[in-house]
N, C-alpha and C positions, 0 to 999 in steps of 0.2 A: 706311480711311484713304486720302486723298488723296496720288496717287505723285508728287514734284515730278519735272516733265519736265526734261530736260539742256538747258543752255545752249549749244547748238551753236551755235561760233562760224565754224568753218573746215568748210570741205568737201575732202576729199584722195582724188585718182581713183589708181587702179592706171591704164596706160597701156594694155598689150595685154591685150584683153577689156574694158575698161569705155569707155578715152576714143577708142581706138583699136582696130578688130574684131581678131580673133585669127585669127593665119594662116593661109591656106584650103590646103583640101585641090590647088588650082589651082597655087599658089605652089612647093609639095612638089614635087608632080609635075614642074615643069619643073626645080627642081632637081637634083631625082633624075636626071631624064634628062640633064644637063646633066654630071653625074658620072656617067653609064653604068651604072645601078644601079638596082633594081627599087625603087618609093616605099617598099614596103613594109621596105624593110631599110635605106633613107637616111632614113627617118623616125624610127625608134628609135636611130640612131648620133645622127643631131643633137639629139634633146632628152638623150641620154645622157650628152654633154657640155656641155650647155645650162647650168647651175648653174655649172662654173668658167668660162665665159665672163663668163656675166651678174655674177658678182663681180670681177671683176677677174683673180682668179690664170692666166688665158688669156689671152693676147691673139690678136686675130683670127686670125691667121695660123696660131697653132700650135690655135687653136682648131677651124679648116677644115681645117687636112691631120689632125685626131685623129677628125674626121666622115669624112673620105674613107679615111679607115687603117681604121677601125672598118667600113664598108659595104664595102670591099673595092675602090673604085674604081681602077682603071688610068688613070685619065687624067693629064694634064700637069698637075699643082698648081699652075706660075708661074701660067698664065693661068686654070685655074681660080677657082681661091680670091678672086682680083678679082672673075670674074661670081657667086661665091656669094654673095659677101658684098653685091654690087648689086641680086640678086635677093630675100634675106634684107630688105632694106632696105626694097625697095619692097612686100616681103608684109606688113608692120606698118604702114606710110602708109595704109593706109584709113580715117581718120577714122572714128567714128561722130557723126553731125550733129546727134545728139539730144542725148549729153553734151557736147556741145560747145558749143552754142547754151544750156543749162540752165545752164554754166560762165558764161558771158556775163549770163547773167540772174541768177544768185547775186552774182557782184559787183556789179550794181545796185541789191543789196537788200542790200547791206552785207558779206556773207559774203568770208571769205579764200578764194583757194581754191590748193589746191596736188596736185602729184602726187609719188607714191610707187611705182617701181615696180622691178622686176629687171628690168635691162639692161645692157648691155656698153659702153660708153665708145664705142666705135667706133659701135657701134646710134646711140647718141643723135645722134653728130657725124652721120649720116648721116640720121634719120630725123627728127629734131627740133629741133636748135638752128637759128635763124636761119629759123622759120618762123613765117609770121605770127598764127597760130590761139596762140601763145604766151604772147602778152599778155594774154589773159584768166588767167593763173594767176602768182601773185603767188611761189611758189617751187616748185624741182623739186629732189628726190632720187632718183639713183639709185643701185645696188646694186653698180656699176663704180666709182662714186666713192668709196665708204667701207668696201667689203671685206667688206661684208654684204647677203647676200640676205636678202628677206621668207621665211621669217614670223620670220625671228630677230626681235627687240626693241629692237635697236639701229637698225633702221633708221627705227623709228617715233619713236623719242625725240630723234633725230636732226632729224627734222624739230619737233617740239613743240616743243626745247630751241632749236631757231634760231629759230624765229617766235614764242620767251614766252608756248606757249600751255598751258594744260593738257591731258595728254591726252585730258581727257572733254569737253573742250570741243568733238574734233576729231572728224567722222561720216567712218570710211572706207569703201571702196566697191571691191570686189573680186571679181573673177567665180570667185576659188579659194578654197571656204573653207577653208584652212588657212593662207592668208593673213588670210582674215579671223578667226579665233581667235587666230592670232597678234596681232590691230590689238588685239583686243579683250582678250588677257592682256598686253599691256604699257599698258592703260587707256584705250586710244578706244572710241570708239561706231563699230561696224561693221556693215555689212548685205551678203551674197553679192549682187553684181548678175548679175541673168540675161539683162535687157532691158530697154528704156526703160520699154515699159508697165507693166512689173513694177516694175519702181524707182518708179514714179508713185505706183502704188499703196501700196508698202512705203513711202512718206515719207508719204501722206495719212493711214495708219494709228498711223505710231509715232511721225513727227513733222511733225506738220500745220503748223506753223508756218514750215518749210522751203518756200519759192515751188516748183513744178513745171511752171512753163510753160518752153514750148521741148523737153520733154524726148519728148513725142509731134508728130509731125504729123497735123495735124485736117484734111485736103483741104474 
């Protein structure tokens, strides 16, 4: 029997790891040293309180003195916590140019496209509103503004329910699968992205009818 293919209408990126690279081991580091603490122990305080930031129930501030209370840091918090949260900011701005350019080329082939992703209010104000690479995406949720992280369900329908779409109609794209089992238990069509090339491939397989230009560069 012939399996009818889904009618993807929207395409919706996770931001850090798919639209935007995931923070490098570069970034940590001068954080760490910045709060006088070995990476290896300012690494695991900051994503230990990484979930109530990105929802909201943190805000910045008490979010950065609970990383530096938690690594043991001695230093001066007024001025710290400014340079962490500057340095935090610009480790998530590395674009990735292949979804981004692919984002550009799905809207000329009619596709919606939007992002989904966990972040903290402050993140966004700093790393993404009022930037020009924005326009290519027709709406953004995040997980600051509605008091839910992914992979909860609420934050998917969240976006469905404001753009009238169904959720099968919507392909999500995320580098954690347990975000994407979550996209895919509240009814999207979801795929773990690993890398452009891979993603090329993973659309030419399961849905060919998806454009993939832009998404490699051909020298």
């Amino acid at each position: 029997m012939e399996t009818t293919r889904p009618n993807i209408r929207a395409i919706a990126f996770d931001y850090g790891g798919v639209l935007a690279h995931f923070i490098d081991e570069s970034t940590l580091c001068h954080m760490a040293d910045a709060a006088g603490v070995p990476i290896g122990v300012f690494g695991p305080a900051l994503w230990g309180h990484r979930a109530g930031y990105d929802s909201g129930e943190l805000d910045s501030g008490t979010y950065w003195r609970a990383v530096l209370d938690t690594c043991g840091s001695d230093k001066d918090r007024a001025t710290l916590v400014e340079q962490l949260l500057e340095l935090d900011a610009l480790g998530w701005s590395r674009i990735n140019l292949g979804t981004l350019r692919w984002a550009r080329v799905l809207k000329q082939h009619g596709y919606r496209t939007l992002i989904i992703s966990n972040m903290a209010a402050a993140t966004y104000e700093m790393v993404i509103r009022d930037q020009m690479w924005t326009q290519h995406f027709e709406y953004i949720v995040i997980s600051g503004w509605i008091g839910v992280n992914k992979p909860a369900p609420e934050i998917f329908w969240k976006a469905t329910t404001d753009l009238r779409l169904e959720p099968s109609e919507v392909l999500f794209l995320d580098d954690k699968p347990d975000n994407v089992t979550g996209a895919q238990e509240a009814g999207l069509r979801a795929v773990t992205f690993g890398d452009t090339h891979v993603l090329a491939e993973q659309l030419r397989s399961g849905y060919p009818e998806i454009p993939t230009c832009g998404l490699v560069c051909n020298p």
